[in-house]
N, C-alpha and C positions, 0 to 999 in steps of 0.2 A: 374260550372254553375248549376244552381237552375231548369231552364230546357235549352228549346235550344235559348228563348229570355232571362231569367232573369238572374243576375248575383248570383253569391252567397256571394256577397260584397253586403252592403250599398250603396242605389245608388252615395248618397254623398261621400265614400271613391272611388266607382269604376270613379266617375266623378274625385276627387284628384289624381287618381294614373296614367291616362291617360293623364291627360291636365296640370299638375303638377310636381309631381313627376320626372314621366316614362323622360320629357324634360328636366327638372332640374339635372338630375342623369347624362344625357346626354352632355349639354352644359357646365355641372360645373365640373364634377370628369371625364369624357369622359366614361363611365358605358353603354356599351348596355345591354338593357334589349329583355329579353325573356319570354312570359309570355306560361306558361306550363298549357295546360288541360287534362281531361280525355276526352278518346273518349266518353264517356257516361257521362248523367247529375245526378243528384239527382233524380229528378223524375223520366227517366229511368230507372234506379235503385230498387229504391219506388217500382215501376208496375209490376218488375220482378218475376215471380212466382217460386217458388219451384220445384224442379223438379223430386220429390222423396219422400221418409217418413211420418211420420203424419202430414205434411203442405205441399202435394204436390197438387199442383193448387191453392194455397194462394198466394199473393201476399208478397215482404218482407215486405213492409210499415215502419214505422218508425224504427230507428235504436239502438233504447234501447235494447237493447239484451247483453249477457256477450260478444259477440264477433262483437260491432258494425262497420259494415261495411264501413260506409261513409267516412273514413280518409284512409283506403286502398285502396279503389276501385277509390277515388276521389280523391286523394294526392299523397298516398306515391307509389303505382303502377305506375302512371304517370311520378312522377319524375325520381323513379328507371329506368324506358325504356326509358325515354331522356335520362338520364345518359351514359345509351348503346349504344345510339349511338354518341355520341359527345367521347368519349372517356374518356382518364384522367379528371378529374376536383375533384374540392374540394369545400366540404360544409363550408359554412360560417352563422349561425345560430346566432340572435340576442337575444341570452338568456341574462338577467342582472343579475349580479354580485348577487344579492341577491335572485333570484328564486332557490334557492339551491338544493330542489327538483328533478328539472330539469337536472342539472349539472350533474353529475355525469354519466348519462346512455348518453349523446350528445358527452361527452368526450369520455369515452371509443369506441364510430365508428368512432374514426378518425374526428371529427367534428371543425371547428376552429369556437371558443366564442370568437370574438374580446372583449365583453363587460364587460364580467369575465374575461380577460387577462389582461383588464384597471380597473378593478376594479369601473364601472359605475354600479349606479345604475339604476332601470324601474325611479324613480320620475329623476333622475340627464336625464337617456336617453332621456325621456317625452320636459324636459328643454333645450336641445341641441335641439330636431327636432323644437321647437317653436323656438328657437333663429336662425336656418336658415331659415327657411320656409319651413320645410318637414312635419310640426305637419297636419296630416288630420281634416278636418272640419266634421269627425266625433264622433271627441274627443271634443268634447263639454257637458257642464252643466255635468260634472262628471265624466265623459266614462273614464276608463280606458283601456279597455280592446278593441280587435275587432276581429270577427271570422265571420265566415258564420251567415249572419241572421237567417234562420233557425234550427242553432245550439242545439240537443236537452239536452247540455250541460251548455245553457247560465243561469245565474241569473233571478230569477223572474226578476226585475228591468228591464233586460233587452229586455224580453218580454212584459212586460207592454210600454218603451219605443217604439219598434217595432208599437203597436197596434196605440199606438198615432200618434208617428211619421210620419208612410208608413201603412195605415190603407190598402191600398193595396196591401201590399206582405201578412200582416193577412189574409187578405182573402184568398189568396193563402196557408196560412200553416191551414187554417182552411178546406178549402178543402179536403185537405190531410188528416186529422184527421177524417173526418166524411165516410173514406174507409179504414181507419189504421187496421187492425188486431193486431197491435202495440200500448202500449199507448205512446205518446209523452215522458212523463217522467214517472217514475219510478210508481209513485200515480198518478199522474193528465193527462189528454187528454188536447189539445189545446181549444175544448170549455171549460172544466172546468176553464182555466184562463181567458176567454172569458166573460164567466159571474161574474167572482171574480173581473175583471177590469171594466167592468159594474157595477155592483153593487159597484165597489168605485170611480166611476164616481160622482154618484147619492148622495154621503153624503157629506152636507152640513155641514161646518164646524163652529159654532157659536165663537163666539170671546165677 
């Protein structure tokens, strides 16, 4: 969660995965789903201050840092402690056959790739979920990809999408950005895209 109303899906996917999805998985393959959070949100997180050394009583703010924290504090820590308690179980991770990157370090923890074990690819997997009805209606006009909206990892593109799209979650990471002690990305603060997307709002394109 983004806080303790927003989600950290698209409201468009988190609408598909509940009304869609989550019943289809159900009524068609008989698949219960469980959907796993962290006790704390992102913005929780965000507000938490230091508690020690030369950043103690700062806030963490955005999670650009060599050691970003939002994928273990909000992911992988969550899942590990359901794991703990449900016992035995096995990961099943939808890497494709050609993210080859990827591959190698998902195999070695014991991980099952059904997608690399069939040799599908992301464009062949893409084509399978549109030919049952699993393809999300967030995958539109291009979108390959889908992660947390506030991802400080995502594509310009993707940002600039966000702004147009959900001009109100913008707001919200805009928010966040003008109390960051962090900058969003590496060079740029969330106003500086702010006004780059403004500013290419405004040109007119002659033809």
């Amino acid at each position: 969660m983004f806080d303790d109303t927003t989600s950290a899906e698209l409201p468009e996917h988190e609408e598909f995965i509940h009304t869609k999805a989550i019943p289809l998985l159900k009524s068609r393959y008989g698949i219960e789903t469980t959907i796993v959070q962290a006790d704390v949100t992102y913005c929780d997180v965000f507000f938490r201050k230091f508690q020690r050394g030369k950043r103690e009583g700062i806030i963490y703010g955005f999670p650009m840092r060599s050691r970003a924290w939002c994928n273990s504090r909000l992911k992988v820590e969550p899942i590990k402690k359901w794991g703990k308690q449900v016992g035995d179980y096995q990961s099943v991770i939808g890497i494709a056959a050609d993210e080859t990157k990827r591959i190698g370090r998902k195999i070695e923890n014991g991980n099952l790739l059904p997608l690399v074990q069939y040799g599908i690819t992301e464009a062949e997997a893409f084509t399978i979920c549109q030919r049952e009805g699993l393809l999300s209606p967030a995958y539109n006009a291009g979108r390959k990809r889908l992660g947390c909206w506030f991802c400080h990892n995502q594509r310009v593109a993707e940002l600039r999408r966000l702004r147009q799209e959900h001009p109100e979650l913008w707001e919200k990471l805009l928010a966040l950005d003008a109390v960051s002690p962090v900058r969003f990305k590496q060079e740029h603060s969330v106003a500086d895209f702010d006004r780059r997307f403004a500013a290419e709002d405004k040109q007119i394109v002659m033809f």
